[in-house]
N, C-alpha and C positions, 0 to 999 in steps of 0.2 A: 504623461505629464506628471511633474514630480509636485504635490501641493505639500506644505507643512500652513501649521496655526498661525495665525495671525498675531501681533500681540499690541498694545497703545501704544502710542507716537511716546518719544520721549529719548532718554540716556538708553542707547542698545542693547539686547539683553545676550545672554548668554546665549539661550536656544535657537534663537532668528542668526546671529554669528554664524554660531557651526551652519546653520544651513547656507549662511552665502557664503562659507568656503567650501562646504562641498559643491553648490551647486559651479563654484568657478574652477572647482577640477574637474566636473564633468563635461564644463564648457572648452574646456585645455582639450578635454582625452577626446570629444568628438570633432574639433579642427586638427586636433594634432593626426588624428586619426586619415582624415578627407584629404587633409595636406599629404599623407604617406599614399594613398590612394590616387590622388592628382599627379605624382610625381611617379609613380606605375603605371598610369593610363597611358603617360607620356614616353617613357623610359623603355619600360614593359620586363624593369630586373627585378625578379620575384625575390633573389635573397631582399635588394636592399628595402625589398616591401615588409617581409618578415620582419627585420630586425628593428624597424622603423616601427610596425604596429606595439612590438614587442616592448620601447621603451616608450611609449605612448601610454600604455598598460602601465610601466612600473611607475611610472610620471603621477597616473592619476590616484595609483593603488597610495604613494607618499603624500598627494595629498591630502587625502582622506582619512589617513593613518593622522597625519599633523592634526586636522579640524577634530577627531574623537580625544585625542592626547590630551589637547588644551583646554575642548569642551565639556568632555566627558558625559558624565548620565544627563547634562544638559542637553546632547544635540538628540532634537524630536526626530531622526530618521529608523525606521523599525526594519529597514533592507541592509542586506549587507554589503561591503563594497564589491563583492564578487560579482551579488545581481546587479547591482549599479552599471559594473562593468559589462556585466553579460546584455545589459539591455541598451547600454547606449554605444554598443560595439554594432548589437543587431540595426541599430536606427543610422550608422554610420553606413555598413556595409547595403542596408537599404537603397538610402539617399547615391551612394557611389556606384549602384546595378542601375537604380533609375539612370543617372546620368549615360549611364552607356547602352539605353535602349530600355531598359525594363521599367513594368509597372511597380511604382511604390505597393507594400504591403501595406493589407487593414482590414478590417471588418464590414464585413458587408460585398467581399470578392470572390466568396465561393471558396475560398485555400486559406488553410492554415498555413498562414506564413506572418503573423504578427506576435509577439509576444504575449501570453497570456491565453492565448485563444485555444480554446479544445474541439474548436470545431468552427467550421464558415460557411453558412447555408447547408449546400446538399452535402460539404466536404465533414464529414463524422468524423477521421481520422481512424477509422475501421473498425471503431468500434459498433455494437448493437446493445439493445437490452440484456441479452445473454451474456454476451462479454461480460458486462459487469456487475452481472450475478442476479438477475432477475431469470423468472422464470419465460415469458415472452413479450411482445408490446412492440412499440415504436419509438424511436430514439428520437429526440428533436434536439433541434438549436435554435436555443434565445438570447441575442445578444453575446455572438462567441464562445455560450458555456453550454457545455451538456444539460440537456431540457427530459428528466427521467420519469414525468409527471404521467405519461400514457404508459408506461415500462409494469407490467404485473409480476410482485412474485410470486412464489408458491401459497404459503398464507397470508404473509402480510399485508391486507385491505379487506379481510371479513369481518373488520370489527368484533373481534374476539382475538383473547391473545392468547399467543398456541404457541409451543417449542420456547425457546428461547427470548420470544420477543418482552419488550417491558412495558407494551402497550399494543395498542391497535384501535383508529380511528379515536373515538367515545371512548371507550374504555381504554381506564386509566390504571385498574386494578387497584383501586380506593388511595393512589399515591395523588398529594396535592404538592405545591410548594412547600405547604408546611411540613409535611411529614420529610419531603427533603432537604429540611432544614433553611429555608429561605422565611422571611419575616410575613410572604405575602404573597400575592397576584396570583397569576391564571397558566396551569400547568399544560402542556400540549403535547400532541403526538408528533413526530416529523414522520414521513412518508416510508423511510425504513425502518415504523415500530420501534424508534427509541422515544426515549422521553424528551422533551423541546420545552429547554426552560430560560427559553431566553424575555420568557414575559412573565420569569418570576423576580422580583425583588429581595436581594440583601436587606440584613440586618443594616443599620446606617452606618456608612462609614466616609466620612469628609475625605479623607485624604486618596481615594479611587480619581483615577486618574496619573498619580507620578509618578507610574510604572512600577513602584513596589508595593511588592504584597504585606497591606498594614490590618491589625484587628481582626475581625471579621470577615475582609474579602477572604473571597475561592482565588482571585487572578486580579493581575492589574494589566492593562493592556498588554504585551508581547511575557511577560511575567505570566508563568502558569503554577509556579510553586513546582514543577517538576512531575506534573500531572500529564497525560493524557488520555486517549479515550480509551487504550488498552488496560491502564490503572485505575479508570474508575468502572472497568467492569463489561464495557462494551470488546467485540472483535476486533474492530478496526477503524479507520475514521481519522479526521481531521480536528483537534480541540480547539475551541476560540475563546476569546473572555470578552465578554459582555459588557454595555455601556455601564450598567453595573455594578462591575466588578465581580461578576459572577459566571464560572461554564458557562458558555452557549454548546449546546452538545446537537445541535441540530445535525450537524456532517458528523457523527460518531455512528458507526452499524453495530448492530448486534449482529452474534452467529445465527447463520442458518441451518440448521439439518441438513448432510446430503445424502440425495435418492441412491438405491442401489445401483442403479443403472440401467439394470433390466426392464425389458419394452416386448419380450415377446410370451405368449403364455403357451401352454400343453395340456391337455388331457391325462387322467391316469395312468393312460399306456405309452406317454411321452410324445404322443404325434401332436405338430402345433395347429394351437386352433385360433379362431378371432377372439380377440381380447374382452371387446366387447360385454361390461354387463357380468362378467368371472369374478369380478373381486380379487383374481389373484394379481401380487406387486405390479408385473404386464401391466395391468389394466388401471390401476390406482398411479403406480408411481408418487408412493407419498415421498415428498423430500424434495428439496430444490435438484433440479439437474446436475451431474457431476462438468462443474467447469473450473480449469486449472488455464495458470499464466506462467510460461515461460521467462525467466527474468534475465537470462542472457548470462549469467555469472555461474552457473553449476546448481542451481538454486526453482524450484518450482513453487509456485502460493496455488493456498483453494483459495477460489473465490466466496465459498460458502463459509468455513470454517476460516475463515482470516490465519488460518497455520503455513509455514512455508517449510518446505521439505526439500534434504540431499538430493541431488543426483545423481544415479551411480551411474559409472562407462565402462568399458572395456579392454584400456590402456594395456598394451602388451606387454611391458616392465613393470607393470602392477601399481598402486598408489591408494591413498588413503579412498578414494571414489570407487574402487573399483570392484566388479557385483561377483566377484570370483572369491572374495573374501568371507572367513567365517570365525566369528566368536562364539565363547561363552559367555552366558548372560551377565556375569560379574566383566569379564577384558569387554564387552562390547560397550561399557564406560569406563571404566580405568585405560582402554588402549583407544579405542576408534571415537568416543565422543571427546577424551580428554585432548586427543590430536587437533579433533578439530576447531575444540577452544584455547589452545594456546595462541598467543598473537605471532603474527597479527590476525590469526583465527578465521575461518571460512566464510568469503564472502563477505566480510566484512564484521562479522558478530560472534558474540564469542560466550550464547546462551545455546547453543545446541541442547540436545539431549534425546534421549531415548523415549520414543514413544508410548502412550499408555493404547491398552488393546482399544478401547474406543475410538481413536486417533487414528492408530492402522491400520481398522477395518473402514474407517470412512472413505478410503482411498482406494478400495475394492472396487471392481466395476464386475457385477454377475451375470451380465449377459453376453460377455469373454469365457468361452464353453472351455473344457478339460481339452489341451491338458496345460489351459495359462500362456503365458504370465493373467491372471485376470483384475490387470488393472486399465486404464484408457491411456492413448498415446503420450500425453506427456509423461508417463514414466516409460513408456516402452517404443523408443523409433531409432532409427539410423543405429540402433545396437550391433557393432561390427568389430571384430580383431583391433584392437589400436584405436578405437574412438576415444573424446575424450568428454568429460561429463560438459562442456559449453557445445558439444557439437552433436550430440547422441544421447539417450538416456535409456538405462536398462533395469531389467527387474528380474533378477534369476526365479523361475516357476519352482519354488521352492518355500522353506519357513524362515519366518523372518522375528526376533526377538520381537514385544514388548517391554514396556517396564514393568507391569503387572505381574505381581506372584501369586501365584495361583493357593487359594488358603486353604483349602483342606489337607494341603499336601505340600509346604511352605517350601522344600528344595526342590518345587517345580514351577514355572513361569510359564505363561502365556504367550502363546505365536501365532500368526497370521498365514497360511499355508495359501503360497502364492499359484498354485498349477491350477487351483479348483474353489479357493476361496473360505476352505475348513479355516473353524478356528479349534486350537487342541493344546494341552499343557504338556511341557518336554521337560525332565532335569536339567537344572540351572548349568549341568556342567558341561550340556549336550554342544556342538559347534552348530551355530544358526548364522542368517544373514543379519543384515543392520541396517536400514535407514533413520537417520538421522534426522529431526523435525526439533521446530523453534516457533516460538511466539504461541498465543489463545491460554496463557496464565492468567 
């Protein structure tokens, strides 16, 4: 249900306008739509379905374009007409399954099948607490959203802040509202160890609320000043602006540490023993668990480290991806990163660059014995002749550049030696491999 603000009776205003012209092209695009669908149930000609939906779409997309033209920073709608479209397409194509047998979508049916929803009862959408980077727990759903309140991660809930985090529980690490620059109120932890300052108070500022950023605000409603949670410091995350007018950083994460990977331990003479009680990594496993996501475009993220990383394939005619290739440490920016950022740039982004050795070796997995690749399967599966990085990803067991130069010895740089997991300094002029990584600045 689409709500805007209310305003007093009276001469019409600008804001309420625009909303009853969009709302009467969304009521155009959802008959025009059932009409195209009524006249296919009937008919059963899929082109003249398509072409029918299709000016249904451009129908609503002109009126909506007309209601912002005329209204302008008046109309209160913070969606765009894309989601507009995209949602009352889905409530269209709903209502037109029902009529021919099927149960309407919604909440509270066990299936993700309504707009919005991350999950329906038992239906998670495959997700766990591990998927999305906790250490173990139980995933719940309340009210269609992911419920991560039972989800443990590796430190964050000892009440002590450890790694990376900017809080934990009580402890604040002596930071209040004031010291972040708010006039006042009562500063908090949210559950991933960031700081929760959606109950601290602005300096005064009247004019919060008309969507731009005036005085003293951080944000005004859909207005962030061009901020996010990766700009002010945190991994990754969701920014919001606060009633206000200030961050809500509640959904911002900080980085976590990742474990080596290793889970099994040995005695002196290399025979393996029970873990148990040894102290050795085996047995501790400090660091959240190595978990990576596939993104379907050539592209892998940590879950830990909010970083997203190349994928190299195999491609038999060769190409900018592919793990047969070798720089030196100056071309593996000047030729293989600069490629990758020209537009329209890989995957969509056009900040690549070359790893620092910290970054590369977090990607290590050490309980991948000699002789490698020793990293975990999203860098290394379906590596075959002719694969291509959306379909395979590969990691040649060999040294792979950093950014890092190595300073005792300045015309030497740092690399990641993939067969065994060494890390070792090479002349900058040596031929190495490359993977490319973006984002955790």
């Amino acid at each position: 249900m689409l709500v805007f603000a209310s305003v007093a009776s009276g001469a019409p205003q600008p804001g309420p306008l625009c909303a009853s012209a969009v709302e009467l092209a969304a009521s155009k695009l959802a008959q025009c739509r059932l009409k195209a669908e009524s006249v296919h149930s009937r008919t059963g000609d899929a082109t003249k379905r398509a072409a029918a939906l299709a000016k249904c779409s451009t129908k609503f997309g002109e009126g909506f374009d007309r209601a912002v033209a005329r209204y302008g920073a008046n109309c209160p709608m913070i969606e765009s007409k894309e989601t507009f479209d995209g949602f009352l397409t889905q409530c269209a194509d709903a209502t037109a399954a029902a009529a021919d047998g099927a149960f309407l979508p919604g909440c509270g049916n066990d299936a993700i099948d309504a707009a919005g929803e991350q999950c329906d009862g038992t239906d998670l959408g495959g997700e766990t607490c591990e998927t999305l980077g906790f250490l173990s727990g139980t995933l719940g759903c309340d009210g269609c959203r992911l419920d991560t309140t039972s989800c443990v991660s590796t430190l964050c809930g000892n009440d002590a802040i450890d790694g990376d985090e900017q809080c934990d529980g009580a402890d604040l690490g002596g930071a209040s509202c004031e010291t972040l620059g708010y006039e006042s109120g009562t500063l908090g932890c949210s559950a991933g160890c960031a700081f929760e300052t959606s109950g601290c108070a602005p300096f005064p500022a009247p004019t919060c609320g008309n969507g731009v950023v005036d005085g003293l605000e951080q944000c005004d409603g859909a207005e962030l000043a061009g901020e996010t949670c990766v700009t002010l410091g945190y991994a990754r995350g969701t920014l919001a602006c606060g009633a206000g007018c200030a961050f809500a950083t509640g959904a911002c994460e900080g980085a976590t540490f990742p474990a080596t990977g290793q889970t099994t331990c040995w005695d002196a003479t290399g025979t393996v023993i029970p873990c148990a009680g040894t102290g050795q990594d085996g047995d501790i496993q400090a660091g959240a668990p190595l978990a990576y996501v596939d993104n379907g475009d050539g592209t892998v993220s940590d879950s830990n480290t909010g970083l997203t990383w190349e994928k190299l394939d195999d491609e038999s005619l060769g190409g900018i991806h592919d793990k047969d290739d070798t720089y030196t440490w100056e071309d593996a920016v000047t030729v293989k990163i600069a490629a990758l950022n020209t537009p329209p740039c890989f995957a969509g982004h056009c900040d690549w660059r070359l790893p620092s050795l910290k970054e590369l070796l977090s990607i290590a997995d050490y309980e991948v014995p000699f002789p490698g690749p020793t990293v975990r399967a999203a860098f290394e599966t379906g590596c075959v002749p002719g694969c291509t990085s959306i379909t395979c990803s590969c990691t040649a067991p060999d040294f792979y550049w950093s950014s890092t130069t190595y300073a005792g010895s300045p015309q030497f740089a740092w690399y990641v030696v993939f067969f065994d997991g060494n890390v070792l300094a090479n002349p900058k002029d040596t031929l190495g491999y490359v993977r490319a990584v973006r984002g955790g600045e």
